[in-house]
Structures are given as structure tokens and as C-alpha cells.
C-alpha positions in Angstrom: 25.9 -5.3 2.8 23.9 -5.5 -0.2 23.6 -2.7 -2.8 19.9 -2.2 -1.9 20.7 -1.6 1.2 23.1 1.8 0.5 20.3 3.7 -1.0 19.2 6.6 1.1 15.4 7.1 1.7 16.0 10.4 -0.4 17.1 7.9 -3.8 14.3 5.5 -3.3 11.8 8.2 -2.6 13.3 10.4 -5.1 10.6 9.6 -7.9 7.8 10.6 -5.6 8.9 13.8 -3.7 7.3 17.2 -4.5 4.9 16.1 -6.9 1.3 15.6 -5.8 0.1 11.5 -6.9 -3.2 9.7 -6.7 -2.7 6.1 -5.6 -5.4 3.8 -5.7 -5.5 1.1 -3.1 -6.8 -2.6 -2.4 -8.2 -3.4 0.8 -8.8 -8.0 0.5 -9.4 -9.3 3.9 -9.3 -13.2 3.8 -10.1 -15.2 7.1 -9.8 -12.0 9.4 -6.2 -11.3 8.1 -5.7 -8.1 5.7 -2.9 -8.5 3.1 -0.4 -5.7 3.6 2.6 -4.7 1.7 6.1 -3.7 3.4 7.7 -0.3 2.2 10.9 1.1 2.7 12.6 4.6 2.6 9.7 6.0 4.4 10.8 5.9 8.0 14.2 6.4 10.0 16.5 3.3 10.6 14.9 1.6 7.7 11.8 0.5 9.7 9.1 -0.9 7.6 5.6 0.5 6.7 2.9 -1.5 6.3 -0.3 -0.3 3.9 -2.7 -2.5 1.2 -1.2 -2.7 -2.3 -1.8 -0.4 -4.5 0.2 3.0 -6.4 -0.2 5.7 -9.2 -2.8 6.6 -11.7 -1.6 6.7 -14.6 -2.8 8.5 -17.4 -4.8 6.9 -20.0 -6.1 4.6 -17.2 -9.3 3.8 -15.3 -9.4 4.0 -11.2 -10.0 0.4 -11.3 -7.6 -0.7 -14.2 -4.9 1.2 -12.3 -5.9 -0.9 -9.1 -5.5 -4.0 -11.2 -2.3 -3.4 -12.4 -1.3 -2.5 -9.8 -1.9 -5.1 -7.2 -0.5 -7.9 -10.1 2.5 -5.9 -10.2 2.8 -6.1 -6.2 0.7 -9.5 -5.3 0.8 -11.6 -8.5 -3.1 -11.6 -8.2 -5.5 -11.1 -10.7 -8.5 -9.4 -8.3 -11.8 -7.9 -8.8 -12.3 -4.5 -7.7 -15.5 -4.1 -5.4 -16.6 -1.0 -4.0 -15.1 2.3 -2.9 -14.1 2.8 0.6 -11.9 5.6 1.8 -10.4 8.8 0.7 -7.1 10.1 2.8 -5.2 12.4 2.1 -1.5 12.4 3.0 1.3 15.2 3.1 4.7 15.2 4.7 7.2 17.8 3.9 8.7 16.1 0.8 5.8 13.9 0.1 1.9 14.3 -0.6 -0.9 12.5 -2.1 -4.7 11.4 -2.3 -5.6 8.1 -2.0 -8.4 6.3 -3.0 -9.1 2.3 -1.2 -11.4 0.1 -2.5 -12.5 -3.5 -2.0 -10.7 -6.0 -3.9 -11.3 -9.7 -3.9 -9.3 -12.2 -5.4 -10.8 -13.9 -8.8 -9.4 -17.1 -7.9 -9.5 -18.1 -4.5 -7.1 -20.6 -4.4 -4.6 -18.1 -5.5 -1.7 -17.8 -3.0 -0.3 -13.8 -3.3 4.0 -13.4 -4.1 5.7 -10.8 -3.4 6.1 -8.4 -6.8 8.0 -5.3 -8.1 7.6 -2.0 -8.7 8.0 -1.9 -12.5 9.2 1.7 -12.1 11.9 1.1 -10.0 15.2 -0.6 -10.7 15.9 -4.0 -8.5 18.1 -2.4 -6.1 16.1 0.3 -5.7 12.6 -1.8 -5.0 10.4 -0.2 -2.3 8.4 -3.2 -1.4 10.3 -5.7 1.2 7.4 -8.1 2.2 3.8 -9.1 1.7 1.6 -10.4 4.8 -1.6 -11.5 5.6 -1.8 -9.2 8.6 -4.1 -9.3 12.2 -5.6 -6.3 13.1 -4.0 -6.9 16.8 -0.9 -7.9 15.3 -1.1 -3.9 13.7 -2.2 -2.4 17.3 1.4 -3.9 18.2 3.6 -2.2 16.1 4.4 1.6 16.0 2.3 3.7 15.0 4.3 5.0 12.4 4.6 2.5 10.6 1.3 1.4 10.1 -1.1 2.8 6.7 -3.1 5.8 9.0 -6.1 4.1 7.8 -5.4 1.0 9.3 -4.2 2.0 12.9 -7.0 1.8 14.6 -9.0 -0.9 13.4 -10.4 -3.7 16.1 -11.6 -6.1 13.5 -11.4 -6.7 9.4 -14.9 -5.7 9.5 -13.6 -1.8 10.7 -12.1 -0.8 7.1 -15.7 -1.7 5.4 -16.9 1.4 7.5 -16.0 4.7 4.7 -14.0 7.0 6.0 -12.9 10.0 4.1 -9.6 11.7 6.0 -8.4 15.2 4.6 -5.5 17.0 6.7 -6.4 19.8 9.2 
């Protein structure tokens, strides 16, 4: 068994947990597919979880520099950021954040997007597992759970250009 596979969810989440974080998000849909990134150490048995690229502010950056950054870092793609789309706002009992999705499109079109890294994280203890071009009936088909809550019940590509802000109850 490889050595990235022995770390609990509780080491690779352990950067994240009891601190509140604002990621910023990239929604680009190409030829009705989304491009989603897999995550690990978020559910039991090491199922995946499938949301749009994106991570932390950081301080000193712009919203939109951030999303840069930070979908190069995960999808080798240089994007333009388009407009603002959705606010959700996520807490579990060890995790919580605000996120913020936008509208990203690729600058070159030809581009073909790679998986990437999490700079933050050593190799062994890399979150991200896979990157898709994903079907919004290929999302209805998994669990729920492990689908981005933004993305569960969308029909079409054309659903997560409706805004939706989502604050917990």
C-alpha cells in the first residue's frame, strides 16, 4: 500500500479543521461537461468528492488572483475569471467555510487541463486524486455525498449560471 494511502482523513484535513476559510471556486463548462476535481479525506472509506477547482484566499491577494492561482495550481490552466455566481456556505463539525464560485473560461482553448498539486501539502499528503470533465447525469448517479452541494441537483450546465446564494439553517 502506498504511503498516501495510510494517512487518516484527520492528517490530510488537519490544515483545514477548526478554522473558518474562504475558497474561491471556478465553475468552466466546455461542451456540456463541467471540469471537477476529486478530493480525498472528506468522506468514509476514502470515497471521492467531486467539486470545481478552486481553495483559500490568501492574504495580500485579490478574489480573482486567488482563483487564478489557484486553478493553475490544480488544472495547469491559465483561465479568465468571468462573473460571480454562488455563495454557499459549508460547516461540518470539524470543518467550515464560505465559498465564493465564479465563471472561469479557459484563455486558450486548445488547452487540455492536468491534474495539479496542492502547493501546501506534501506529495503523500495531496488531497486532489483526479480531474474530470464531468456530465451533469453522470453527477445525478453518484452519492450524494460526494458530490459539491452546489452541483447535486443540476439537469443541465446551463443550471450553475442560475446564482444561488446557500447559507446554513
Amino acid at each position: 500500500m502506498a504511503a498516501s494511502n495510510l494517512l487518516s482523513s484527520h492528517q490530510l484535513l488537519e490544515a483545514y479543521t477548526g478554522r473558518v476559510r474562504i475558497r474561491v471556486c471556478g465553475l468552466l463548462v466546455q461542451d456540456d461537461t463541467l471540469l471537477l476535481t476529486s478530493h480525498r479525506g472528506l468522506l468514509p472509506d476514502d470515497a471521492p468528492f467531486w467539486s470545481p477547482p478552486g481553495g483559500g484566499w490568501q492574504f495580500g491577494e485579490t478574489i480573482q488572483d486567488c482563483l487564478r492561482r489557484e486553478f493553475l495550481e490544480e488544472t495547469g490552466l491559465v483561465i479568465t475569471v468571468g462573473r460571480f455566481l454562488h455563495l454557499h456556505e459549508y460547516q461540518s463539525s470539524d470543518l467550515q467555510a464560505l465559498e465564493l464560485f465564479f465563471e472561469v473560461l479557459p484563455e486558450d482553448s486548445t488547452a487540455v487541463p492536468l491534474l495539479g498539486q496542492d502547493p501546501e501539502h506534501a506529495q503523500e499528503a495531496q488531497l486532489l486524486t483526479a480531474l474530470a470533465f464531468m456530465k451533469p447525469q453522470q453527477l445525478i448517479q453518484l452519492p450524494p455525498a460526494q458530490v459539491h452541494p452546489m452541483l447535486r441537483q443540476i439537469i443541465s450546465t446551463d443550471d450553475v449560471f442560475i446564482p444561488q446564494i446557500r447559507f446554513k439553517s
